[in-house]
CHARMM-style PDB file with segment names, atoms N, HN, CA, C and O in Angstrom:
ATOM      1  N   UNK     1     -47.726  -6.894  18.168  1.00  0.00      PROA
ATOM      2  CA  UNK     1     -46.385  -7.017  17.631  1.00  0.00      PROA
ATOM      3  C   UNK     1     -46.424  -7.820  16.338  1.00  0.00      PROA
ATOM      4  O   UNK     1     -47.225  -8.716  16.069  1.00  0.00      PROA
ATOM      5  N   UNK     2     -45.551  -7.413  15.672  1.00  0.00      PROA
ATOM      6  HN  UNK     2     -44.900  -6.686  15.891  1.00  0.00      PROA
ATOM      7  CA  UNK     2     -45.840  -8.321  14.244  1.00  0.00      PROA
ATOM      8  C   UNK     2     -44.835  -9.858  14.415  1.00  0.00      PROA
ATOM      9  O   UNK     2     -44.254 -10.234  15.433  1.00  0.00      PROA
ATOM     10  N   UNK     3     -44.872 -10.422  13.292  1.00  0.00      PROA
ATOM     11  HN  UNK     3     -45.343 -10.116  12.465  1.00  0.00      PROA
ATOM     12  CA  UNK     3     -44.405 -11.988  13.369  1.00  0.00      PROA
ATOM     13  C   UNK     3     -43.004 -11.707  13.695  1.00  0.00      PROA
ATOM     14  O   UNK     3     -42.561 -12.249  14.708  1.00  0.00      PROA
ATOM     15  N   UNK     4     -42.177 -10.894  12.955  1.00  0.00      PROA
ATOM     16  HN  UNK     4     -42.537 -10.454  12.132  1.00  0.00      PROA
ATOM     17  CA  UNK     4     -40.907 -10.565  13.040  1.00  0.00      PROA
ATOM     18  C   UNK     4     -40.211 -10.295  14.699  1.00  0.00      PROA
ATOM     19  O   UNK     4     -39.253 -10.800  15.286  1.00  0.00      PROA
ATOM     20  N   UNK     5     -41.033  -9.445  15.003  1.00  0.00      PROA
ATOM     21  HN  UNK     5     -41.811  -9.035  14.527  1.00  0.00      PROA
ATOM     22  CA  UNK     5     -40.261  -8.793  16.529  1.00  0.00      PROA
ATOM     23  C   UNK     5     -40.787 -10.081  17.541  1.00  0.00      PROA
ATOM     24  O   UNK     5     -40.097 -10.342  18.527  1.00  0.00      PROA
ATOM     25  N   UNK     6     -41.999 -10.856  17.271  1.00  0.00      PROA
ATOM     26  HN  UNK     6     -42.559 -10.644  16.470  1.00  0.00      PROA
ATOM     27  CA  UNK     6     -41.863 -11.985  18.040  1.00  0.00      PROA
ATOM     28  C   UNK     6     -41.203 -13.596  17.695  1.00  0.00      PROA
ATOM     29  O   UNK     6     -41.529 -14.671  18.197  1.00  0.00      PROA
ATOM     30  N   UNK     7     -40.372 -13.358  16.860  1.00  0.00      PROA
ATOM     31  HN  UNK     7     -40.107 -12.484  16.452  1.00  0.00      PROA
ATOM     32  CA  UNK     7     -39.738 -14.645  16.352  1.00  0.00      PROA
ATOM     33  C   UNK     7     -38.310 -14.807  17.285  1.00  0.00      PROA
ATOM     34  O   UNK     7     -37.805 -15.929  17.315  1.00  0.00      PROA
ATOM     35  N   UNK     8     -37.858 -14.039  17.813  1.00  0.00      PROA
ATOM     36  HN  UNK     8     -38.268 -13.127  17.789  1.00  0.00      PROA
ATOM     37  CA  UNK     8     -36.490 -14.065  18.416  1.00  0.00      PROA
ATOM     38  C   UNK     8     -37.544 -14.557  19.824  1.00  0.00      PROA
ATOM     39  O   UNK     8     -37.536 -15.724  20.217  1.00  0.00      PROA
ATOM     40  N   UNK     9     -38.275 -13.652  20.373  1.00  0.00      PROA
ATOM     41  HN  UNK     9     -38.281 -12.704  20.053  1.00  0.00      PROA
ATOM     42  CA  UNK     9     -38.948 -14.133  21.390  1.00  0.00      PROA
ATOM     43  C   UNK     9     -39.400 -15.985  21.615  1.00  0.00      PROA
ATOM     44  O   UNK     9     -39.183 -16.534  22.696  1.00  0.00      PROA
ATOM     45  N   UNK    10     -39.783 -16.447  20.892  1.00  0.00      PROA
ATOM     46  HN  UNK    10     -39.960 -16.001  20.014  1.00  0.00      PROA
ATOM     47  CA  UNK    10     -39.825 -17.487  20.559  1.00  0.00      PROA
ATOM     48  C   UNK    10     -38.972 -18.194  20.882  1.00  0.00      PROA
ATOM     49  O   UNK    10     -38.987 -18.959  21.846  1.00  0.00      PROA
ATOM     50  N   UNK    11     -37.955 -17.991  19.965  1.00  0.00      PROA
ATOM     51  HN  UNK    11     -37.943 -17.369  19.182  1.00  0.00      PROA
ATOM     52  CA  UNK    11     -36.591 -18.768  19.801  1.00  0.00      PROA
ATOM     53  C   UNK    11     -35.840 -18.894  21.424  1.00  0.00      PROA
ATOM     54  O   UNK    11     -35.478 -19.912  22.013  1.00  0.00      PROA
ATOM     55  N   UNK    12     -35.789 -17.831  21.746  1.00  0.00      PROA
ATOM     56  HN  UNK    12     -36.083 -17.004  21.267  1.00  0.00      PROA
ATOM     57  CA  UNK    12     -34.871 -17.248  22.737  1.00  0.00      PROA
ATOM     58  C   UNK    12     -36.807 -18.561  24.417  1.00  0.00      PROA
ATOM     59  O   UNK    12     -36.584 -19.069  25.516  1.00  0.00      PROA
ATOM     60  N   UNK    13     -37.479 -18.527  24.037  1.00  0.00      PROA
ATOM     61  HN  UNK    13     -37.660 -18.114  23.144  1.00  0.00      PROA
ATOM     62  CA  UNK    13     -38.815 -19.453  25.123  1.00  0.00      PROA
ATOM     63  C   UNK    13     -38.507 -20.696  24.506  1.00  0.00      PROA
ATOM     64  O   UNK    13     -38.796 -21.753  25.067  1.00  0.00      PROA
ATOM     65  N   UNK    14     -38.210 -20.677  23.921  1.00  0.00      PROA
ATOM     66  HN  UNK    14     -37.975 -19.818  23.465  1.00  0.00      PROA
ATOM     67  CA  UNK    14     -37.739 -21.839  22.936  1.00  0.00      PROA
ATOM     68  C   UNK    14     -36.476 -22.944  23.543  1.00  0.00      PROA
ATOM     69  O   UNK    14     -36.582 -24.077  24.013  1.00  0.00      PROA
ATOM     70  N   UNK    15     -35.281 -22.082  23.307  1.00  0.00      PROA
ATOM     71  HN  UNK    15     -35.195 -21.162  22.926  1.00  0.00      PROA
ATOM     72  CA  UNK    15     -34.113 -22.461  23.826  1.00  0.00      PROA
ATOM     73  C   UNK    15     -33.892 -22.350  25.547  1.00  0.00      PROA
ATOM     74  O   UNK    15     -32.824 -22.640  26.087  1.00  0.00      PROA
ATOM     75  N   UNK    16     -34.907 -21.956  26.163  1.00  0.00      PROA
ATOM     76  HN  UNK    16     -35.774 -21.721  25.725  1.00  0.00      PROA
ATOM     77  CA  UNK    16     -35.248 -21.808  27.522  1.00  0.00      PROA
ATOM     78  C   UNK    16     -35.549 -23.075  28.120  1.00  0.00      PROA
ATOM     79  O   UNK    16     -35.144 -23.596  29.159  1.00  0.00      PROA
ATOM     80  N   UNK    17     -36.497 -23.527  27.068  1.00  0.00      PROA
ATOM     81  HN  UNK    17     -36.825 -23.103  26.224  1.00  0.00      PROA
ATOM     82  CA  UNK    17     -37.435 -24.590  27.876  1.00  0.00      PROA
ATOM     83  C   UNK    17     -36.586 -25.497  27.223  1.00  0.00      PROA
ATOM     84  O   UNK    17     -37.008 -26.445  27.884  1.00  0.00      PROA
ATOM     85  N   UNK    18     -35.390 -26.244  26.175  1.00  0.00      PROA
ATOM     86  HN  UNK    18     -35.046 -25.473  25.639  1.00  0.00      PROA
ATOM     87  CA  UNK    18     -34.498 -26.931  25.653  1.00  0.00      PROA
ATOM     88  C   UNK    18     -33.218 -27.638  26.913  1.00  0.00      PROA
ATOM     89  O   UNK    18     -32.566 -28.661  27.127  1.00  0.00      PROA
ATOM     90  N   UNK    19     -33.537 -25.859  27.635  1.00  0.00      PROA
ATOM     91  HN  UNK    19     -34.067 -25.029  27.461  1.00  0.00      PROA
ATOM     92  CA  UNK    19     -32.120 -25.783  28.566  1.00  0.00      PROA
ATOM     93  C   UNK    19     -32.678 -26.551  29.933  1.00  0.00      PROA
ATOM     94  O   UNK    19     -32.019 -27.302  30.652  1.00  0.00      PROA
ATOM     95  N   UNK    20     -33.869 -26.217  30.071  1.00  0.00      PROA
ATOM     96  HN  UNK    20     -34.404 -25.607  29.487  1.00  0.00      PROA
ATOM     97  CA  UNK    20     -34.407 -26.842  31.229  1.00  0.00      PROA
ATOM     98  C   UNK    20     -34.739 -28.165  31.113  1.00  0.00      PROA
ATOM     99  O   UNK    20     -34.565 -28.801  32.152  1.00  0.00      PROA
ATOM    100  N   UNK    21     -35.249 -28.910  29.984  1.00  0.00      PROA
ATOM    101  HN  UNK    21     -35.390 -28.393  29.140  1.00  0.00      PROA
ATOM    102  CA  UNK    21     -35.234 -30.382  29.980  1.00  0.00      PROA
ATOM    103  C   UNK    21     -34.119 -30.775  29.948  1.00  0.00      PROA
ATOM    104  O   UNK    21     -34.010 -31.892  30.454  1.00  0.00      PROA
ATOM    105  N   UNK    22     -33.212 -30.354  29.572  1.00  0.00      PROA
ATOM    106  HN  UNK    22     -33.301 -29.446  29.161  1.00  0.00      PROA
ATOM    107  CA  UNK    22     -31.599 -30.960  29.211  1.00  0.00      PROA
ATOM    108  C   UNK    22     -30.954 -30.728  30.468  1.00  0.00      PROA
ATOM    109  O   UNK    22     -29.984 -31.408  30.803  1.00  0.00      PROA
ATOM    110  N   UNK    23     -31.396 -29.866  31.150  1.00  0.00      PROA
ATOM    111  HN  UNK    23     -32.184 -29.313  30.878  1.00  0.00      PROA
ATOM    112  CA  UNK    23     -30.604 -29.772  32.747  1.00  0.00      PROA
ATOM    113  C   UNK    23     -31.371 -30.785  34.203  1.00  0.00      PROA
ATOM    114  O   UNK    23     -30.910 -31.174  35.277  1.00  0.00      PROA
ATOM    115  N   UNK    24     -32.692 -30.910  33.548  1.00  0.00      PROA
ATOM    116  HN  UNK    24     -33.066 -30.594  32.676  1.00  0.00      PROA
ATOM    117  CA  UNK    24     -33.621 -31.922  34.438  1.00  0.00      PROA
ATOM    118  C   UNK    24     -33.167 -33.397  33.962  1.00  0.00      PROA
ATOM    119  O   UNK    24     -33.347 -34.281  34.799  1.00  0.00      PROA
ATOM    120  N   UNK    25     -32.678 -33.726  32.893  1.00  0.00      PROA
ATOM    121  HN  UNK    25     -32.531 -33.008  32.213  1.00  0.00      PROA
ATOM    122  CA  UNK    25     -32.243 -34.629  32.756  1.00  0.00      PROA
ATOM    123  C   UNK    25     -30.586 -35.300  32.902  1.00  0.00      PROA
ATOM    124  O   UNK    25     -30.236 -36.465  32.711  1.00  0.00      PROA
ATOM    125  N   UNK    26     -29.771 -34.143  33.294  1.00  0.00      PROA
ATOM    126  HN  UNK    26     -30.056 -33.197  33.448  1.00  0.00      PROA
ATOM    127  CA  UNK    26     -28.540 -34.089  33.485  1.00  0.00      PROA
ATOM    128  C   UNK    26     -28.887 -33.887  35.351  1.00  0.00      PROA
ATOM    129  O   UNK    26     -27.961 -34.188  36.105  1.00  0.00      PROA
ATOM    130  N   UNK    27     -29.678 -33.589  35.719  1.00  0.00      PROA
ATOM    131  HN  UNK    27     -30.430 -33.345  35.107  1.00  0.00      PROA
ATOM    132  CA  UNK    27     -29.298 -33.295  37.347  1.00  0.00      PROA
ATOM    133  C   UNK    27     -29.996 -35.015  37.858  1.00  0.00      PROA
ATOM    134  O   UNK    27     -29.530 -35.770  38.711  1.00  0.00      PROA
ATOM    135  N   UNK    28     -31.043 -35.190  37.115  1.00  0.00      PROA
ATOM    136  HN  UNK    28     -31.421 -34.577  36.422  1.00  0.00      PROA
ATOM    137  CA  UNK    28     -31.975 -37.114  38.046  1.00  0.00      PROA
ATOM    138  C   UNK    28     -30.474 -38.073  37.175  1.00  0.00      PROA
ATOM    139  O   UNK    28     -29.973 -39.099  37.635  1.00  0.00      PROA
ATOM    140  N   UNK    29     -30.123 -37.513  36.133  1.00  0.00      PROA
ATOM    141  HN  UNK    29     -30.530 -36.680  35.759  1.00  0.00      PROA
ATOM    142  CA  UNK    29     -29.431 -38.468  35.637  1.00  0.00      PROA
ATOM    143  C   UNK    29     -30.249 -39.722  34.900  1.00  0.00      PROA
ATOM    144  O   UNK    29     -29.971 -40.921  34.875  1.00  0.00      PROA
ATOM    145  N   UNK    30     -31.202 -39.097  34.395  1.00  0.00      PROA
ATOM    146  HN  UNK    30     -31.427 -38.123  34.416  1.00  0.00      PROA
ATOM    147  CA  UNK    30     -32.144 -39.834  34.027  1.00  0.00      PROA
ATOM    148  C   UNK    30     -31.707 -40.863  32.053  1.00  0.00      PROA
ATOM    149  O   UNK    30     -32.262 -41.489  31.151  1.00  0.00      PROA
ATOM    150  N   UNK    31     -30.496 -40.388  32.450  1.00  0.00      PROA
ATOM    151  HN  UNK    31     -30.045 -39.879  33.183  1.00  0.00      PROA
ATOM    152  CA  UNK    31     -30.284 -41.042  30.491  1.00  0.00      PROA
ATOM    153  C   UNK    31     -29.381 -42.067  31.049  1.00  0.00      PROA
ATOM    154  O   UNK    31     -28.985 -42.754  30.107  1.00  0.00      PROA
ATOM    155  N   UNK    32     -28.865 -42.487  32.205  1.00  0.00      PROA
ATOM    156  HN  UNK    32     -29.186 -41.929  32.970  1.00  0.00      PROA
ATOM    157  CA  UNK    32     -28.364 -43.780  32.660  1.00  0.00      PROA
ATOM    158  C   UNK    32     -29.325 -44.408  33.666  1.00  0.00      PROA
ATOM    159  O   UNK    32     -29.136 -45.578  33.999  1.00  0.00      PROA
ATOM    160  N   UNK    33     -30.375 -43.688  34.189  1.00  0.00      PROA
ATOM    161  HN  UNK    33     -30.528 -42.738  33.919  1.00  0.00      PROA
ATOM    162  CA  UNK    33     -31.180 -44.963  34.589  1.00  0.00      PROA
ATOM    163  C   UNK    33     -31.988 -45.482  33.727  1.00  0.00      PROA
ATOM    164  O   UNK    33     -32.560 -46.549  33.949  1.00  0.00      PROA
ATOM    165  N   UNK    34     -32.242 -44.365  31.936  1.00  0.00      PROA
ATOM    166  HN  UNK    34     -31.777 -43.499  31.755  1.00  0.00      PROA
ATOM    167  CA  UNK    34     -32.842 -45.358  31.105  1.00  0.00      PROA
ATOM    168  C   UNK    34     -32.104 -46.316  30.459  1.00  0.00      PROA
ATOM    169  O   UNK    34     -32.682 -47.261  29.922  1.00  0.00      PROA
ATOM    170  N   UNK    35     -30.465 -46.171  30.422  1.00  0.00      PROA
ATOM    171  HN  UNK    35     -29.995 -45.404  30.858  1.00  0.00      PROA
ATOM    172  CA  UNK    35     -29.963 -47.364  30.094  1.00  0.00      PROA
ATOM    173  C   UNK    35     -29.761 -48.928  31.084  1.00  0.00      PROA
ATOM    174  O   UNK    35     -29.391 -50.090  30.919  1.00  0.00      PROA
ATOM    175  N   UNK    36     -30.333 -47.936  32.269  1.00  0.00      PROA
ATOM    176  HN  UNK    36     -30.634 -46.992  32.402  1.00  0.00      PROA
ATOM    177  CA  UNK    36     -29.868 -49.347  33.179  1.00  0.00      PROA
ATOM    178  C   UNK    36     -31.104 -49.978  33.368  1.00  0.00      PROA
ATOM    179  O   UNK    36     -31.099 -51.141  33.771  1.00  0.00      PROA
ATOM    180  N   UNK    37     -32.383 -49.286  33.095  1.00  0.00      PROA
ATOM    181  HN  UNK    37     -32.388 -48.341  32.767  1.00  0.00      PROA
ATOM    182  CA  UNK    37     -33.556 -50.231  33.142  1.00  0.00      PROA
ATOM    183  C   UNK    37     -34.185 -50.811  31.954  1.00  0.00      PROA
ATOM    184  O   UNK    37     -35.204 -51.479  32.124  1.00  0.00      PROA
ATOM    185  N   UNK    38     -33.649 -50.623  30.598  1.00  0.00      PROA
ATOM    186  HN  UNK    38     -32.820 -50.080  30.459  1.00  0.00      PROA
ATOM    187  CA  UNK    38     -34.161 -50.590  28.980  1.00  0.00      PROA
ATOM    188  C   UNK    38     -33.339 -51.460  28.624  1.00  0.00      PROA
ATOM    189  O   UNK    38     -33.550 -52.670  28.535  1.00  0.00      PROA
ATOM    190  N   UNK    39     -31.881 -50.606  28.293  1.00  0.00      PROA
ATOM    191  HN  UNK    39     -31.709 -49.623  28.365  1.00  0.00      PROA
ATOM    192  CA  UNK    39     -31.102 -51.326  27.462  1.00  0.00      PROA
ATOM    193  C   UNK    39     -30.128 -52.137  28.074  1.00  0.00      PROA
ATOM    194  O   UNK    39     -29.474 -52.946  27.416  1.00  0.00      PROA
ATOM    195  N   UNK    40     -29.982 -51.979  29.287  1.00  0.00      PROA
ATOM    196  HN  UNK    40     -30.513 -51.321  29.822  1.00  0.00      PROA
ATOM    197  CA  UNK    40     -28.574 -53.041  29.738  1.00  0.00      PROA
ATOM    198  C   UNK    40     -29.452 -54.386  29.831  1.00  0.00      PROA
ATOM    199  O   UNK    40     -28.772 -55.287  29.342  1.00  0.00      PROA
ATOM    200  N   UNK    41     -30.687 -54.870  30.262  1.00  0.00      PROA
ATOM    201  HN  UNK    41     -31.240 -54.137  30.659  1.00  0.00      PROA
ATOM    202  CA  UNK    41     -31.368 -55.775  30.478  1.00  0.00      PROA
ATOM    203  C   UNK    41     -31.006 -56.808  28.735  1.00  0.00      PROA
ATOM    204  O   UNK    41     -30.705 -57.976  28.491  1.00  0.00      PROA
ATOM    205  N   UNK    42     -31.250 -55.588  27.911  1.00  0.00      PROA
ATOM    206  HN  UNK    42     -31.494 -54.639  28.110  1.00  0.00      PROA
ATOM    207  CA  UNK    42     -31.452 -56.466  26.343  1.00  0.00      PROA
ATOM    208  C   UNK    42     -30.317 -57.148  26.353  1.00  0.00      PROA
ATOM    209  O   UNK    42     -30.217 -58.359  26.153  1.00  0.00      PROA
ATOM    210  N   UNK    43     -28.840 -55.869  26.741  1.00  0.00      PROA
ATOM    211  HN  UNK    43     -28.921 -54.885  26.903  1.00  0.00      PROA
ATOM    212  CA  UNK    43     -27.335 -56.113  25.888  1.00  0.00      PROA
ATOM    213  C   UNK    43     -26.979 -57.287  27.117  1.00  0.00      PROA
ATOM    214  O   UNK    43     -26.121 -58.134  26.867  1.00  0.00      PROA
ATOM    215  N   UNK    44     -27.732 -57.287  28.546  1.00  0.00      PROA
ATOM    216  HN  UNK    44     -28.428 -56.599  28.749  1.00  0.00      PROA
ATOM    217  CA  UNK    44     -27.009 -58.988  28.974  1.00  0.00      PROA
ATOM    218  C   UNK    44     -27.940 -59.976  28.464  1.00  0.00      PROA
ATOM    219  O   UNK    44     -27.620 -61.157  28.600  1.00  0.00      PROA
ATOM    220  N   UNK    45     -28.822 -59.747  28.010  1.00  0.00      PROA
ATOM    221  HN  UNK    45     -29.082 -58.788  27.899  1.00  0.00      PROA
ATOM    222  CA  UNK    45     -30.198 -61.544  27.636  1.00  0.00      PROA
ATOM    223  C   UNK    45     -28.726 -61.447  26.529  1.00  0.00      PROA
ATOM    224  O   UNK    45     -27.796 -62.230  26.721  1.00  0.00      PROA
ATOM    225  N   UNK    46     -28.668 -60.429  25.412  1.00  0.00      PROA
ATOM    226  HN  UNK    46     -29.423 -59.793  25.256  1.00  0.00      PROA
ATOM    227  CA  UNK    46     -28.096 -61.092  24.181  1.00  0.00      PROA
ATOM    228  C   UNK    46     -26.622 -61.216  24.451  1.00  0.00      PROA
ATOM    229  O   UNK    46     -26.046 -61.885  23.593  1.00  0.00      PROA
ATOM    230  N   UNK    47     -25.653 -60.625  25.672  1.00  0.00      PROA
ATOM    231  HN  UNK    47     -26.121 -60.081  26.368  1.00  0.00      PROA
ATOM    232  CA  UNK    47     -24.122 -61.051  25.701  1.00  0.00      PROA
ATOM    233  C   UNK    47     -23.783 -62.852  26.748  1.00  0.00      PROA
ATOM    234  O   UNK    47     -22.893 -63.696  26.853  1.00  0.00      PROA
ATOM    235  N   UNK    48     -24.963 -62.614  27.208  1.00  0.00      PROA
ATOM    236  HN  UNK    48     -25.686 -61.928  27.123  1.00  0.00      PROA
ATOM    237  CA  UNK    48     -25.254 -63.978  27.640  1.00  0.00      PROA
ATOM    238  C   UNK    48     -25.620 -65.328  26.843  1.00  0.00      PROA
ATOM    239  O   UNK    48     -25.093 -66.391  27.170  1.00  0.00      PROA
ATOM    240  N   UNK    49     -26.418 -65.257  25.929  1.00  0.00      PROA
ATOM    241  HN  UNK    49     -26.847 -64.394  25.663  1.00  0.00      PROA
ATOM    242  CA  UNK    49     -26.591 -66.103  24.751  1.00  0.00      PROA
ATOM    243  C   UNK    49     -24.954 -65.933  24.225  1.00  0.00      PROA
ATOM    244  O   UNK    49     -24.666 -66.939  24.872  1.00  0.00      PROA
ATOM    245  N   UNK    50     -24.051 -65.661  23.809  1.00  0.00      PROA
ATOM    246  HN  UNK    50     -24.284 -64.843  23.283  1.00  0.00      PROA
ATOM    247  CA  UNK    50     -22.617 -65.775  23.248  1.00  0.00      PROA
ATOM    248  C   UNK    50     -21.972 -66.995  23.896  1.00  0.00      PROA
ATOM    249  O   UNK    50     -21.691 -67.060  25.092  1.00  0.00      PROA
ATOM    250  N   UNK    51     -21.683 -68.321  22.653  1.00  0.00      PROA
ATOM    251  HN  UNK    51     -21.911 -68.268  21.680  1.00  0.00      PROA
ATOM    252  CA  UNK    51     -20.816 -69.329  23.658  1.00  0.00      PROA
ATOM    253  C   UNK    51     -19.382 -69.121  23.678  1.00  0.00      PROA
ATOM    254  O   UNK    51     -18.546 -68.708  22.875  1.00  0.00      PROA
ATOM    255  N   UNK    52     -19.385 -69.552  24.878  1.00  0.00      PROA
ATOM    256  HN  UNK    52     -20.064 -69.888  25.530  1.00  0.00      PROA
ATOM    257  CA  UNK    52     -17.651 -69.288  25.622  1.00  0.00      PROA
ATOM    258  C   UNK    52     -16.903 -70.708  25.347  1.00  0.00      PROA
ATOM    259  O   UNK    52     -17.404 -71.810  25.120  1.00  0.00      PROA
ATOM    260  N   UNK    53     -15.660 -70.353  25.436  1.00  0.00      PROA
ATOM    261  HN  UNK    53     -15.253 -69.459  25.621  1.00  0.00      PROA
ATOM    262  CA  UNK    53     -14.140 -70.850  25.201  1.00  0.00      PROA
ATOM    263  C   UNK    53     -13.990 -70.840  26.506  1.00  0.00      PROA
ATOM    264  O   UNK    53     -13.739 -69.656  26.730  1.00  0.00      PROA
ATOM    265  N   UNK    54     -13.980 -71.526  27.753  1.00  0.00      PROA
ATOM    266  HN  UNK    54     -14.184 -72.488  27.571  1.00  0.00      PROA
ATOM    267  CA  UNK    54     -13.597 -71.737  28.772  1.00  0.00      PROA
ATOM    268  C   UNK    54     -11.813 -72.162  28.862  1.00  0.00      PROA
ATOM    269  O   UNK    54     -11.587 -73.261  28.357  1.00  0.00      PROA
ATOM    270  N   UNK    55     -11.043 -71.715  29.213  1.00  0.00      PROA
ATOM    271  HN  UNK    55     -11.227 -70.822  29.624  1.00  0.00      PROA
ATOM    272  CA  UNK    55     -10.024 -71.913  29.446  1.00  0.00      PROA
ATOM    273  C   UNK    55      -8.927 -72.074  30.948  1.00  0.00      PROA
ATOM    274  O   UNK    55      -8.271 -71.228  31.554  1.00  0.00      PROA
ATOM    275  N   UNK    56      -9.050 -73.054  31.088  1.00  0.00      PROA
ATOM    276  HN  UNK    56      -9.583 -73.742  30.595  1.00  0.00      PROA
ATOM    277  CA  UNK    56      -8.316 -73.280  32.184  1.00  0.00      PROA
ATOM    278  C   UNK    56      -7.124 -73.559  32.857  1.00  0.00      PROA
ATOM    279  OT1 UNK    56      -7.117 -73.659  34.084  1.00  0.00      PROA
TER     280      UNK     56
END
């Protein structure tokens, strides 16, 4: 087959395997357990360092 008739082929194995990481990562829910083991750790060390106005 020449480059042409296999370029949609491609595209089309392409956007296949796009759909399947993006659905493996939408079904473990895996983009909030990387925020809850990565980044929430950073955003409390640094919202914890912030001094407070205690008001009573």
């Amino acid at each position: 087959m020449s480059k042409l008739k296999m370029l949609p082929l491609k595209m089309l194995g392409g956007g296949a395997g796009l759909f399947a990481v993006t659905f493996a990562i939408y079904f473990f829910n895996l983009d909030m357990k990387f925020l809850a083991y990565c980044v929430e750790p950073i955003l409390l060390w640094n919202y914890d360092r912030i001094p407070r106005k205690q008001y009573v």
